[in-house]
Each structure stands twice: as C-alpha cells, then as structure tokens.
C-alpha positions as CSV (number, residue, x, y, z in Angstrom):
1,X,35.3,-18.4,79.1
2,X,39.3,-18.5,79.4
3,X,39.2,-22.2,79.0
4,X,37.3,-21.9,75.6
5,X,39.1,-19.7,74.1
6,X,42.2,-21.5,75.0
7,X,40.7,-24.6,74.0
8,X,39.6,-23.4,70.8
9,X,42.7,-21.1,70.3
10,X,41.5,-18.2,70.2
11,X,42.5,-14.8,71.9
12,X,40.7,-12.4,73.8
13,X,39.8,-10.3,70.9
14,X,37.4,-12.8,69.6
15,X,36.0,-13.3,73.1
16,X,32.7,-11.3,72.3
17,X,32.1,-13.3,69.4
18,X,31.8,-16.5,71.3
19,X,29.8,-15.0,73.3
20,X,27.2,-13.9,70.4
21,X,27.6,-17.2,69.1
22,X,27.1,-18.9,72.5
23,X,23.6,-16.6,72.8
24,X,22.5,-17.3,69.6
25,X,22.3,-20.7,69.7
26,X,20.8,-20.0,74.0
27,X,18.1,-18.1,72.4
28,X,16.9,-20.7,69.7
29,X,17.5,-23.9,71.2
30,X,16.3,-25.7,74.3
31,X,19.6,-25.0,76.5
32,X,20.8,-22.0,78.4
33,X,23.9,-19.9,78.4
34,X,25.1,-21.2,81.7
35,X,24.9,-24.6,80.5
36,X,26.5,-24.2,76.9
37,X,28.9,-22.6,78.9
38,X,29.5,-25.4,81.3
39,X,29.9,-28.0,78.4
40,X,32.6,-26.0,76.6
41,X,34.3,-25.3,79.9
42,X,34.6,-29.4,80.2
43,X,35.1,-30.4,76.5
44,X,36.3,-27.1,74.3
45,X,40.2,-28.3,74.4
46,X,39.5,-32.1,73.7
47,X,36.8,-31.1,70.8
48,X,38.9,-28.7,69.4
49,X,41.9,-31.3,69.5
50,X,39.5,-33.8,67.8
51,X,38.6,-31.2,65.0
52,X,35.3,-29.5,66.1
53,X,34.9,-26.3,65.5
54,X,33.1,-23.9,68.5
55,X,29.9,-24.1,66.5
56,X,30.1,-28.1,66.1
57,X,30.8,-28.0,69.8
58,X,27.7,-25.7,70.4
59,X,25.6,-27.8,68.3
60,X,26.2,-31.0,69.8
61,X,26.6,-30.3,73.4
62,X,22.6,-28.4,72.8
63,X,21.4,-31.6,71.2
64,X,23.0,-33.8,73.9
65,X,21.7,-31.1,76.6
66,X,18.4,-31.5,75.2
67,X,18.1,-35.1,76.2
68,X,19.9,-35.6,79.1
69,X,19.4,-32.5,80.7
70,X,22.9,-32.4,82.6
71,X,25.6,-30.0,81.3
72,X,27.9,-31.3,83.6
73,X,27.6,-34.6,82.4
74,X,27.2,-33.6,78.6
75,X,30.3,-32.0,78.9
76,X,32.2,-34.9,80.7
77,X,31.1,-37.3,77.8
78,X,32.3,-34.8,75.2
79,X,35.8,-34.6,76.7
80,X,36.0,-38.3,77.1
81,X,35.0,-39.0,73.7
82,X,36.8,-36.4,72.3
C-alpha cells in the first residue's frame, strides 16, 4: 500500500480511498485484491510517472490479469513499459 500511494503521490489520508477503489473494481472484475495489489506494488510509480491515473492503472493491470493470470508478471510488464 505505501508504495502506491507514494507512487501515485498521495498521502495517507487518501489511503482508504484506494482501498475502496481497489475493492470496487476486486468485486466486479475477474481479479482479486491481492493481486491488484501486487501489480500496483510493481508498476504504481512508473505508471504514475507515465501519466496513469490509479484508476487507469487498476483498469489495465485487471484486463492484463485477466489473460495472463500472473500479477507478478502483469505488474513487471507494466513497470517496464511504463
């Protein structure tokens, strides 16, 4: 969590909004919490630095998720093409 919210420079505040934003999009797409949580802990700072907002990053890495199946490496890709 510290990671995306530093990535996407935010403070702690705001932390229980990304984490109602993370759920939200757990609980209507095919992707859990963990694993949303494990692609913004590899890509939030490079996304953010690219332009991507938390809920561009969300969408994506649940799309990509989808298909591959691998947080881990959904993340990894995000950050490298970030």
């Amino acid at each position: 969590m510290i990671s995306t919210l530093q990535g996407f420079h935010f403070d702690a505040s705001q932390a229980e909004e990304v984490v109602d934003i993370l759920n939200q999009v757990a609980n209507t797409q095919p992707v859990t919490a963990a694993d949303l949580g494990e692609i913004l802990t590899r890509s939030s700072a490079a996304m953010s630095a690219a332009g991507n907002t938390l809920e561009e990053t969300l969408a994506l890495g649940a799309a990509a998720n989808a298909v591959i199946q691998d947080a881990d490496v959904v993340g990894k890709v995000y950050a490298d093409a970030a």
